[in-house]
C-alpha positions in Angstrom: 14.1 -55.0 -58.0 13.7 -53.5 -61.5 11.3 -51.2 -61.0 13.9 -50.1 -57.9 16.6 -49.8 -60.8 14.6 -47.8 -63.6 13.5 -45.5 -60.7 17.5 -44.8 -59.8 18.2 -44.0 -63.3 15.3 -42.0 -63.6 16.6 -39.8 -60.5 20.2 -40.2 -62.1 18.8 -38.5 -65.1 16.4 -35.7 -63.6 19.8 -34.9 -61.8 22.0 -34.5 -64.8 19.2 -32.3 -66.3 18.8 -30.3 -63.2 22.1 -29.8 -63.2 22.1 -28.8 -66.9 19.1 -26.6 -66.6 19.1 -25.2 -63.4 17.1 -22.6 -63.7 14.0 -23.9 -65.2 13.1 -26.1 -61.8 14.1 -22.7 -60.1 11.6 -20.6 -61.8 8.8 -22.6 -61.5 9.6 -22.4 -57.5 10.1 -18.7 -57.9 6.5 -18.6 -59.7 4.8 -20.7 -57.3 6.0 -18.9 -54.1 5.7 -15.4 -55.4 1.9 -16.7 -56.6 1.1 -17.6 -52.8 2.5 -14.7 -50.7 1.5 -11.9 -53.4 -2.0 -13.3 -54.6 -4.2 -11.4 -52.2 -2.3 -8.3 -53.8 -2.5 -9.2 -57.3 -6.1 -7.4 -57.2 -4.8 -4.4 -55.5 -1.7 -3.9 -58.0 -3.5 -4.2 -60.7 -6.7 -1.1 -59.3 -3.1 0.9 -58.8 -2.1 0.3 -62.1 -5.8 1.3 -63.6 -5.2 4.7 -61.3 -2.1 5.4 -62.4 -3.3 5.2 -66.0 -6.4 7.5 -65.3 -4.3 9.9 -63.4 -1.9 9.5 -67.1 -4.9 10.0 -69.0 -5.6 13.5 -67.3 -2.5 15.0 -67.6 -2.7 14.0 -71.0 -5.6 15.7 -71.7 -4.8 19.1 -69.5 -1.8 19.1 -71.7 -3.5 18.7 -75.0 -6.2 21.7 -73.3 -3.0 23.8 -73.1 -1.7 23.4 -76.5 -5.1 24.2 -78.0 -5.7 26.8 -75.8 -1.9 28.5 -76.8 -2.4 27.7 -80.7 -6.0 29.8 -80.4 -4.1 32.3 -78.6 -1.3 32.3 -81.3 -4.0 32.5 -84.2 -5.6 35.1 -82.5 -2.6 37.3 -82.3 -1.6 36.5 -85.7 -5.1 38.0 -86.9 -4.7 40.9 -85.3 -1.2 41.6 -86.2 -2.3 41.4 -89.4 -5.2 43.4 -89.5 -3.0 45.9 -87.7 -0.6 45.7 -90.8 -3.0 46.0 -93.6 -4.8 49.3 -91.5 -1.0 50.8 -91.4 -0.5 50.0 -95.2 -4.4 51.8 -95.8 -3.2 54.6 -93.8 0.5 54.9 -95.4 -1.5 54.8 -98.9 -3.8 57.7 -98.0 -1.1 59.7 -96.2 1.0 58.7 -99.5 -1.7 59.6 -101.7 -2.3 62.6 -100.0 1.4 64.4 -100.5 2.4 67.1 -103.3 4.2 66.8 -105.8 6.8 69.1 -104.4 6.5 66.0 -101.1 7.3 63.0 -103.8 10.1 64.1 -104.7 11.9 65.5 -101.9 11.3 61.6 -100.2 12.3 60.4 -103.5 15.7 61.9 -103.6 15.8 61.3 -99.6 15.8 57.9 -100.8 18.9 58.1 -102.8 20.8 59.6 -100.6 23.5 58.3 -98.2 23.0 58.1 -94.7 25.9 60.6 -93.7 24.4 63.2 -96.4 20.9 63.0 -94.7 22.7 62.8 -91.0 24.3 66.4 -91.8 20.8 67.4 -93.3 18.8 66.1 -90.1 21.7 68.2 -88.1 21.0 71.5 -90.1 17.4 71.5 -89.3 17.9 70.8 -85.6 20.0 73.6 -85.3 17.6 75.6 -86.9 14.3 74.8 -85.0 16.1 76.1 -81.8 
């Protein structure tokens, strides 16, 4: 009869705490049921994860192909912009070089003049060339 009683307050207790914590008895159910209908596709989810982290892995590298493929491109415009800008500056030198005296100093005191005074200058030799 004593063992009948401890048993009955044992099951009064496990109740109060099931009460209390609910959802602790709850998850462990959830755990065990989802382990026995899903284990047969436990193996398959996880070869789906491993593909979809290959297939990541690809685009990952075609994207960093891209970017070194567009920075080499870049570069290689850049070098040629600037050898295109030190050939002008050789041939502005030579040309520069090249001019008279009498040259010099007409573009030097084209330089110090305003735009309208060299608009009505432009205009006069226009009108004389035709």
């Amino acid at each position: 009869m004593v063992q009948w009683i401890t048993f009955k307050a044992f099951l009064k207790k496990a109740w109060v705490w099931t009460k209390t914590y609910w959802y602790v008895p709850l998850s462990a159910l959830w755990m065990v049921v989802t382990w026995f209908f899903f284990r047969q596709k436990a193996a398959s989810m996880v070869d789906n994860f491993k593909e979809t982290r290959k297939a990541h892995k690809k685009e990952i590298d075609i994207i960093n192909k891209a970017k070194e493929e567009e920075v080499k491109t870049i570069k290689e415009k850049v070098d040629k912009h600037i050898k295109n800008v030190k050939e002008a500056e050789d041939r502005f030198n030579t040309t520069h070089e090249a001019l008279s005296k009498k040259e010099k100093d007409r573009a030097e005191e084209l330089k110090t003049k305003d735009n309208v005074t060299l608009a009505n200058e432009l205009k006069k030799m226009m009108e004389k060339k035709k």
